[in-house]
C-alpha positions as CSV (number, residue, x, y, z in Angstrom):
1,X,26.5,-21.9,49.9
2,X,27.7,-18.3,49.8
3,X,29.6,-19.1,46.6
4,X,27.0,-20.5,44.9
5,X,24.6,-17.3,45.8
6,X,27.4,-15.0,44.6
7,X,27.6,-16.7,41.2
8,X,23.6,-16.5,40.6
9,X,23.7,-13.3,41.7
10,X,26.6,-12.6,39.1
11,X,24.3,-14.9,36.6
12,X,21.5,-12.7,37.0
13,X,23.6,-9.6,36.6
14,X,25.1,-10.4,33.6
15,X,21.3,-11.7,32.0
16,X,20.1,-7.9,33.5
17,X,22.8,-6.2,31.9
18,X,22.6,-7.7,28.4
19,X,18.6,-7.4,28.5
20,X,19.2,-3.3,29.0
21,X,22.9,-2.5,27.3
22,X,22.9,-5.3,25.1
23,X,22.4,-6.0,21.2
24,X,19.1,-7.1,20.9
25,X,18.3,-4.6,24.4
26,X,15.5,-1.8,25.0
27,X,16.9,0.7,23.4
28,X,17.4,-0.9,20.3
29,X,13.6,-2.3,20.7
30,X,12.5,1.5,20.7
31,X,14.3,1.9,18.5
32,X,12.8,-0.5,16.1
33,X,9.7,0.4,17.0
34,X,10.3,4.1,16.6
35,X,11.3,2.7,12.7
36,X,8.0,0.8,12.7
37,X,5.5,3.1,13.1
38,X,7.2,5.9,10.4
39,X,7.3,2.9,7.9
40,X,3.4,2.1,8.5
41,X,3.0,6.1,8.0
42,X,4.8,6.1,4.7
43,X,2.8,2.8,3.4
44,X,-0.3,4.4,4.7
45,X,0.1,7.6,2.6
46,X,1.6,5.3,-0.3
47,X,-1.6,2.9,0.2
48,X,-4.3,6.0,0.1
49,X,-2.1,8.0,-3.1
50,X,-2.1,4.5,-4.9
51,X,-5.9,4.5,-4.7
52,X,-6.4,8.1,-5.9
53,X,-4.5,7.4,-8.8
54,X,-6.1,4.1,-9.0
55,X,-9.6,6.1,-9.0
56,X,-8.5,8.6,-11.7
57,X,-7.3,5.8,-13.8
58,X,-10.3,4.1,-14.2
59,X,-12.3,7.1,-14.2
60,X,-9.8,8.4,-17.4
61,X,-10.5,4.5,-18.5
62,X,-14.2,4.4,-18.6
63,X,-14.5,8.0,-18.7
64,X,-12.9,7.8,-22.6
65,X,-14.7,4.5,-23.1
66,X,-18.0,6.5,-22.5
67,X,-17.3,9.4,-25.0
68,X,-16.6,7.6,-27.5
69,X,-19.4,5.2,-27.0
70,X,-21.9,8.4,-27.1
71,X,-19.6,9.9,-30.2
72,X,-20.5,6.6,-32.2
73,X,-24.2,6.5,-30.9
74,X,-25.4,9.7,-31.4
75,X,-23.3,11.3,-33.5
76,X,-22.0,8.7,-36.1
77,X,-17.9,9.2,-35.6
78,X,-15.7,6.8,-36.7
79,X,-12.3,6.7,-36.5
80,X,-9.6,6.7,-39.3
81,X,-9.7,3.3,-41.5
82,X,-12.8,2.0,-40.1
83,X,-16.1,1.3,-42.0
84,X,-19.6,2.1,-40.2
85,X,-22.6,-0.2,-40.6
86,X,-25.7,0.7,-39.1
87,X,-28.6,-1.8,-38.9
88,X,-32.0,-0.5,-37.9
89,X,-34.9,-2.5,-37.1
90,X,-38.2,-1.6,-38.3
91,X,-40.7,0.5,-36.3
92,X,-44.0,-1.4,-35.7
């Protein structure tokens, strides 16, 4: 009987001591999750400087879009190799 307690108590030893000292033990968990949480930083900043740029490129986009529009509108441009038709419609 006293053998048998010896050995689980040697059992349980060896389970405690890999759970604390051992590959896959606590300090290589806070580890890890030290490594975590500065990876979520980085793809937070990388997630709100992707949208800024994403912002400014579709404001260059439509921004452009919308000169030019009012460039052919209201005052007649055209660009180089391109024939302008205008159609009015009568005034009633």
């Amino acid at each position: 009987m006293r053998f048998v307690t010896l050995a689980l108590l040697a059992l349980i030893g060896l389970v405690h001591a890999e759970l604390w000292f051992g590959k896959g033990g606590v300090s290589r968990v806070m580890e890890l999750q030290g490594k975590l949480a500065e990876q979520k930083a980085t793809n937070e900043a990388a997630r709100t400087r992707n949208a800024q740029m994403d912002a400014e490129v579709r404001d260059l986009k439509e921004g452009l879009e919308m000169v030019e529009e009012k460039a052919r509108y209201e005052l007649g441009m055209v660009k180089p190799d391109e024939i302008l038709v205008q159609v009015s419609t009568p005034r009633k």
